[in-house]
C-alpha positions as CSV (number, residue, x, y, z in Angstrom):
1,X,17.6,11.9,-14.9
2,X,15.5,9.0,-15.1
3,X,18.6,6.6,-15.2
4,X,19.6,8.4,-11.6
5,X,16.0,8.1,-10.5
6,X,16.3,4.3,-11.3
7,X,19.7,3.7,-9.8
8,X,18.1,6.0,-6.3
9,X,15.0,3.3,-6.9
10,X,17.5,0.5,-6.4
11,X,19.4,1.7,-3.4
12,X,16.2,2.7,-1.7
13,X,15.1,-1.3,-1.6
14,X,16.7,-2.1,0.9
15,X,15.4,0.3,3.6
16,X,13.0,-0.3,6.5
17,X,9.2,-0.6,4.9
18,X,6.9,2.6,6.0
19,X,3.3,2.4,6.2
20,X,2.2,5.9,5.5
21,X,1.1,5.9,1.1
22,X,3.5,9.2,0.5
23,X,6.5,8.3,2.0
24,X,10.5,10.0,2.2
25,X,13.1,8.6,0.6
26,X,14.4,6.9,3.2
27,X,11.2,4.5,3.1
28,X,9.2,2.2,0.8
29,X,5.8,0.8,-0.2
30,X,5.3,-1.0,2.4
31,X,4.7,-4.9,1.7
32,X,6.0,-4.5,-1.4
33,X,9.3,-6.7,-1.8
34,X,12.1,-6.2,-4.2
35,X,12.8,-6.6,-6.9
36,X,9.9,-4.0,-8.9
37,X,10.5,-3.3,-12.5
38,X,10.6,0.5,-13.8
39,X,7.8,0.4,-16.0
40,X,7.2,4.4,-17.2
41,X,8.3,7.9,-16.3
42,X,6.5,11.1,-16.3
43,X,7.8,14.7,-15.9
44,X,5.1,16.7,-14.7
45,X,5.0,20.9,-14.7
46,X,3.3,22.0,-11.1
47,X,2.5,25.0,-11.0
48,X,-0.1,27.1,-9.1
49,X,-3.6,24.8,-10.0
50,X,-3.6,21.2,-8.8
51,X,-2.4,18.1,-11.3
52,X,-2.4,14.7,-10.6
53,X,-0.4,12.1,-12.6
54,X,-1.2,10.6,-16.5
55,X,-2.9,7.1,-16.2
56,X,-1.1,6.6,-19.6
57,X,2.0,6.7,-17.3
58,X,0.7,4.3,-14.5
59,X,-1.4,1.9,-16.5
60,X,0.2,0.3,-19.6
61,X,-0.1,-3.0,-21.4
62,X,2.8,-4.2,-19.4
63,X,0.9,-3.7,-15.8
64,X,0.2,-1.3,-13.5
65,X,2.1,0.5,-11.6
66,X,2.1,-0.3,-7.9
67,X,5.0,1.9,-6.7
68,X,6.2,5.1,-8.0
69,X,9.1,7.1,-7.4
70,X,9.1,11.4,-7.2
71,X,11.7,13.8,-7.2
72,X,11.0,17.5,-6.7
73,X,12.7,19.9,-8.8
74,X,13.3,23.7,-8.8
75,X,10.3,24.8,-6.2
76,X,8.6,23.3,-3.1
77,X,5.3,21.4,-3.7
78,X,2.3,19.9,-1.3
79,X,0.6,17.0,-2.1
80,X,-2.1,15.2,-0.6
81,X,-3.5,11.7,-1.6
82,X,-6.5,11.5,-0.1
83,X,-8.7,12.3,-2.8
84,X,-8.9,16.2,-2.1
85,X,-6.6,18.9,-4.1
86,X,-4.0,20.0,-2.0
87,X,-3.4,24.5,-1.8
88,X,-0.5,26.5,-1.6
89,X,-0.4,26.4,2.2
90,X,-2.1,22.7,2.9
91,X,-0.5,19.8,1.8
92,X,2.5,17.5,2.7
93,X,5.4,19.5,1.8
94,X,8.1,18.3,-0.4
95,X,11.1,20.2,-0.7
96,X,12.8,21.0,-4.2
97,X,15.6,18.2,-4.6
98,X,13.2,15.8,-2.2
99,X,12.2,12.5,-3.5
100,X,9.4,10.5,-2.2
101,X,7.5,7.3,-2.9
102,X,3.8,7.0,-4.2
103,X,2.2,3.9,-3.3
104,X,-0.5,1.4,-4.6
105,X,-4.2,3.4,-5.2
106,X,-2.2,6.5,-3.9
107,X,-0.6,6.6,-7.4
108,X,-4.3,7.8,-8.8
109,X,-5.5,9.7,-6.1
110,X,-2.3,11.9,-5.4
111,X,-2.7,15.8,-6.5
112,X,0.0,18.2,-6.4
113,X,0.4,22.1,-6.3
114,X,3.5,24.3,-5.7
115,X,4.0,26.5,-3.2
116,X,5.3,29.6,-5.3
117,X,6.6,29.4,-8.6
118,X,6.3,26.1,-11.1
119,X,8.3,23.1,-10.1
120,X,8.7,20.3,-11.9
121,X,8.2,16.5,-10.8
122,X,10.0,13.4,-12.2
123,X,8.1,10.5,-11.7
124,X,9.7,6.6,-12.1
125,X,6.4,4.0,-11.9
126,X,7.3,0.7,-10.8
127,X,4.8,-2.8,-11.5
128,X,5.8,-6.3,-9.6
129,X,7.7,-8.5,-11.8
């Protein structure tokens, strides 16, 4: 999983910058130029009360992460990144087998919850060379 996270990481460089902090696959961080450097992974349980990511995952001895890299698993999720836990019903949706980037001070203030069920997230961090 993580080495086709990576490899989806790579391909995804080269598309158009998008200035919203949660963004599709089809974006990026925007600002941030390529290369970044896969730095941790996380897989995270999401189930019906709101989680956020590990800061042991995001914030090592060799940096912190600036970008990160989610793919959905199993059940739809919401997020929200603005500081406030997201519900079952409010949220930006994320499908199951939907990745989307994290970016910058989102990566500490993101929460997530699933809509029904448990899902799980896999989560690639990425720091600036």
């Amino acid at each position: 999983m993580l080495i086709r996270l990576a490899a989806l990481a790579l391909a995804l460089m080269v598309a158009l910058p998008a200035s919203a902090e949660l963004t599709g696959p089809s974006g990026r961080c925007a600002g941030l130029a390529a290369p970044l450097v896969p730095m941790g992974y996380q897989k995270l349980t999401v189930s019906s009360a709101s989680v956020g990511l590990a800061s042991a995952s995001y914030a090592t001895s060799a940096g912190v992460a600036v970008a990160a890299l989610a793919s959905v698993e199993t059940a739809a999720i919401n997020a929200r990144d603005d500081g406030t836990a997201p519900t079952t019903t409010v949220g930006m949706p994320f499908a199951s087998a939907e990745a989307f980037w994290i970016c910058r001070s989102s990566i500490a203030a993101v929460r997530f919850i699933a809509q029904a069920g448990d899902a799980t997230l896999h989560v690639v961090f990425f720091r600036t060379p």
